[in-house]
Residue, then its C-alpha position, 0 to 999 in steps of 0.5 A: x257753790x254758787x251762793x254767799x256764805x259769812x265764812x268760808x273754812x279752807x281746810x279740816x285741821x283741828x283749828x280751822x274745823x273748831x273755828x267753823x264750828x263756833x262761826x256755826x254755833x253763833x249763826x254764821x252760815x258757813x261753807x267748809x272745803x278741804x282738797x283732801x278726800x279726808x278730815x284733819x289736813x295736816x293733822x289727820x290720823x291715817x288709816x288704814x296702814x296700807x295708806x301711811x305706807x303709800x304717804x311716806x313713798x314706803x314701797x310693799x304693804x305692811x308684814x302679816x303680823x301687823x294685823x289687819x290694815x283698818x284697826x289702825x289710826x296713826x296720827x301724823x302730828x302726835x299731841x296730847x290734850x292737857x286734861x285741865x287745858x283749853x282744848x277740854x274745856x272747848x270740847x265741853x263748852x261745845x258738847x262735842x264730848x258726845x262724840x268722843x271717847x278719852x283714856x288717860x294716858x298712864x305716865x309721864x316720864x323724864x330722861x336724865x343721865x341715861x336713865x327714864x324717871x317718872x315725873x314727880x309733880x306732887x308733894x308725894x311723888x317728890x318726896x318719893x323720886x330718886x330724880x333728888x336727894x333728900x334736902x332738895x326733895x324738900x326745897x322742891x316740895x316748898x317750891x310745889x306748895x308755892x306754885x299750888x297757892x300762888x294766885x295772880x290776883x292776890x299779891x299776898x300769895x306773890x312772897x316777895x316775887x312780882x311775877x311780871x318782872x322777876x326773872x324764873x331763874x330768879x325763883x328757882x334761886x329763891x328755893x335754891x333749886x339745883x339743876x336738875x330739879x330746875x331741867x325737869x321743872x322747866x321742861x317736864x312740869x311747864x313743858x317749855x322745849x328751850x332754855x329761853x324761859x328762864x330769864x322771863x317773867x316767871x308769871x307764864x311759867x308759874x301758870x304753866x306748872x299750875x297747868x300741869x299739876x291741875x291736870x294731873x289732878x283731874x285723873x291721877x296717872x297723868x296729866x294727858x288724855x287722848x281720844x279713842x280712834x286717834x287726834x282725827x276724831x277731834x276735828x271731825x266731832x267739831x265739823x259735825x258741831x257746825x253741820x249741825x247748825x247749817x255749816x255745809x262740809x265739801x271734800x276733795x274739793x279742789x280751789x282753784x283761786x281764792x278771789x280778792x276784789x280790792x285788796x280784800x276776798x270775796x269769794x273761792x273759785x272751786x271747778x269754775x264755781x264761785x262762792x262768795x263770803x266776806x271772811x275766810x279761814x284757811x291753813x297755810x297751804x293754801x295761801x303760800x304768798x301769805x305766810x312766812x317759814x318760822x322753824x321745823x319739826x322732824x317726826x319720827x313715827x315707829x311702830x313697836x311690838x311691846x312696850x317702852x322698857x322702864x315705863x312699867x309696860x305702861x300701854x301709853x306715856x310721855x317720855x321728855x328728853x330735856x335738850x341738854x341731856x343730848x346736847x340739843x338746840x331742843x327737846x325731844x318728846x316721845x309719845x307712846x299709844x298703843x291698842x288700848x285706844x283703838x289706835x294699833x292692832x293688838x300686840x303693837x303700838x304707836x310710837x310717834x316722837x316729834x324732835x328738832x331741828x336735825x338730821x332725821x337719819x341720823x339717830x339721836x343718842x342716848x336713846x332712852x327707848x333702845x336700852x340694848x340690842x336685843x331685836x324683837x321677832x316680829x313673827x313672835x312679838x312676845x319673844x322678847x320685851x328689852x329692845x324696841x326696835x320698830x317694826x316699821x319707821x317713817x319720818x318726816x320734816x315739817x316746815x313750820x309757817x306763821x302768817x305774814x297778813x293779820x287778816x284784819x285788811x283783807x278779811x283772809x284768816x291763817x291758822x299756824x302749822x301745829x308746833x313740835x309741842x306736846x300738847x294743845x294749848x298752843x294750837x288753842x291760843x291760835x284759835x283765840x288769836x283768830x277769833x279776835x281778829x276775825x270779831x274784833x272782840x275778845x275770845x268768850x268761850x260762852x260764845x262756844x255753848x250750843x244755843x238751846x233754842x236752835x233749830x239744830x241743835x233741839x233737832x240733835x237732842x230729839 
């Protein structure tokens, strides 16, 4: 402890563990500290289910016939990773796909009117959806070869649309797009929670559904992947990234005071120890004084015994309730894993949803995964596959906190709460944010490559 270090990393979350590896990979000596006894922070994947219990205060142990309480890993911030995304490219820019193992997630689904419809994001699915009748199918599918071609550097692709000025409601108007293509479109496609986007330039828009069908591209069942042995795994295969360029990794290390000399840190007192550094990256909880409450997220985690009706028994799949389907501030996003990614035991699944801002308690109707009453025995898992009604339940509110110190004074860097968003890219454009205060130059995903002439790294090889 008693030494001096470039960078000290507060916490293991995914954001501050990718970081400690890029400081590692470029030479930093690193030292990275988190008061939990495990990996992830607030992101982490919990196991065994004996612990998620004793986490949400829920009194007993998990029935029996849940199986044993080590085959489950049951991630507290349920994400996916867009399979084109920066998050992919990160993790193979690193290498760190070497210690990962990915599934494709098998569908995505949409909620409209009471019923679930898998979400079209080809030509041919479009074609094919019973979400539109026939001539809005084929203004849709007009609209998808726009997007498909479109490129920001190439005006000739723009057709009369200047896409840092025209409004996105404006380019649905122009494909005369009727509202429940422009719903799905918005909310399905560019993954958007709010209506908010549709008087903004339509560039971010029109990238984020670009996003999305080169996504789906890359594997055909969707456009998500997920790691085996749940979202904990990610944090850990950068941590041992930057161990092995020289970071040093201390758990269930209390911090005592993060110590500032002259508005500015220069080191972390832990069990009367100091380390000294010159930069620090941290999550918010442990800087409270630093950082301001921007929102919430309710998550709602509910362990089934079979799989979501009308999803084709898919063993995994998004399911995106658009926010004026139920009369919400904000979409609703059900995320379904199960044992086919060492996540459950055998004969259960995961089913984490993040909603908004509302009364957890009070359930949220129409609920496209609770079709009828019909309950399931949870002796007999098998008995009846209509209802979906959890084996077990825990909810949480999060509060959501941004920064309120940039960093660039007192050289402390604080990564964002995870958002209520589906996926990673959110989470990603934090670390770039981070990486360019802390550097002072732009993000390089370059500077992320393993240096082939490290010691560490030839050592790795061998």
């Amino acid at each position: 402890m008693n030494e001096e270090y470039d960078v000290i990393v507060l916490g293991t979350g995914l954001t501050e563990c990718i970081l400690s590896g890029i400081m590692s990979v470029n030479g930093k000596k690193v030292l990275h500290m988190d008061r939990n006894s495990y990996y992830g922070g607030e992101s982490a994947s919990i196991t065994p289910l004996e612990d998620l219990y004793k986490r949400f205060n829920l009194p007993g142990t998990p029935p029996e016939s849940m199986g044993r309480g080590r085959d489950w890993n049951v991630d507290l911030i349920p994400k996916f990773l867009m399979a084109n995304g920066q998050l992919v490219k990160m993790l193979l820019y690193t290498e760190v796909t070497r210690y990962l193992d990915f599934k494709v997630i098998e569908g995505s689904f949409v909620y409209k009117g009471g019923k679930i419809y898998k979400v079209p994001s080809t030509e041919a699915e479009a074609l094919a959806s019973s979400l539109m009748g026939l001539f809005e199918k084929r203004r849709f599918r007009k609209f998808l070869v726009y997007v498909a071609n479109f490129d920001e550097n190439d005006p000739r692709t723009f057709e009369g649309v200047d896409p840092k000025k025209t409004t996105m409601r404006d380019v649905y108007k122009k494909f005369d797009l009727g509202q429940d293509v422009i719903d799905f479109t918005g909310h399905a496609l560019a993954l958007y929670r709010t209506d908010d986007y549709l008087d903004q330039p339509c560039q971010e828009t029109i990238n984020r559904i670009k996003l999305y069908s080169e996504s789906l591209a890359r594997y055909g069942k969707s456009p998500y992947l997920y790691p085996l042995y749940g979202l904990g795994e990610l944090p850990q295969g950068f941590a041992r990234l930057s161990a092995i360029y020289g970071g040093t990794y201390m758990l269930n290390k209390p911090i005592e005071e993060i110590v500032i000399e002259n508005g500015k840190v220069v080191g972390v007192k832990s069990e009367g120890e100091v380390a000294r550094c010159k930069q620090l990256i941290c999550d918010p909880s442990y800087v409270s004084d630093r950082v301001t409450k921007v929102g919430q997220v309710i998550r709602v985690i509910c362990i089934l015994s079979h799989p979501i009706k009308n999803t084709n028994d898919a063993n995994s799949c998004q399911i995106i309730i658009p926010q004026n389907q139920v009369n919400r501030k904000s979409d609703i996003y059900v995320c379904m894993i199960s044992s086919a990614h060492n996540v459950a035991a055998q004969g259960s699944t995961s089913h984490p949803a993040p909603l908004g801002p509302r009364d957890p308690e009070k359930p949220t109707q129409p609920n496209p995964t609770k079709p009828n009453p019909t309950k399931p025995n949870p002796t007999k898992p098998n008995q009846t596959n209509q209802g979906c009604f959890p084996l077990s339940r825990f909810v949480s509110i999060s509060d959501l906190f941004a920064p309120t110190d940039p960093g660039t004074e007192s050289q402390i860097f604080i990564s964002r709460t995870y958002d209520a968003t589906t996926h990673f890219e959110t989470t990603c454009d934090d670390i770039k944010d981070i990486y360019k205060r802390m550097m002072g130059s732009e993000f390089d995903f370059e500077e992320m490559k393993r240096k082939k002439n490290d010691i560490y790294g030839e050592e790795e090889q061998q």
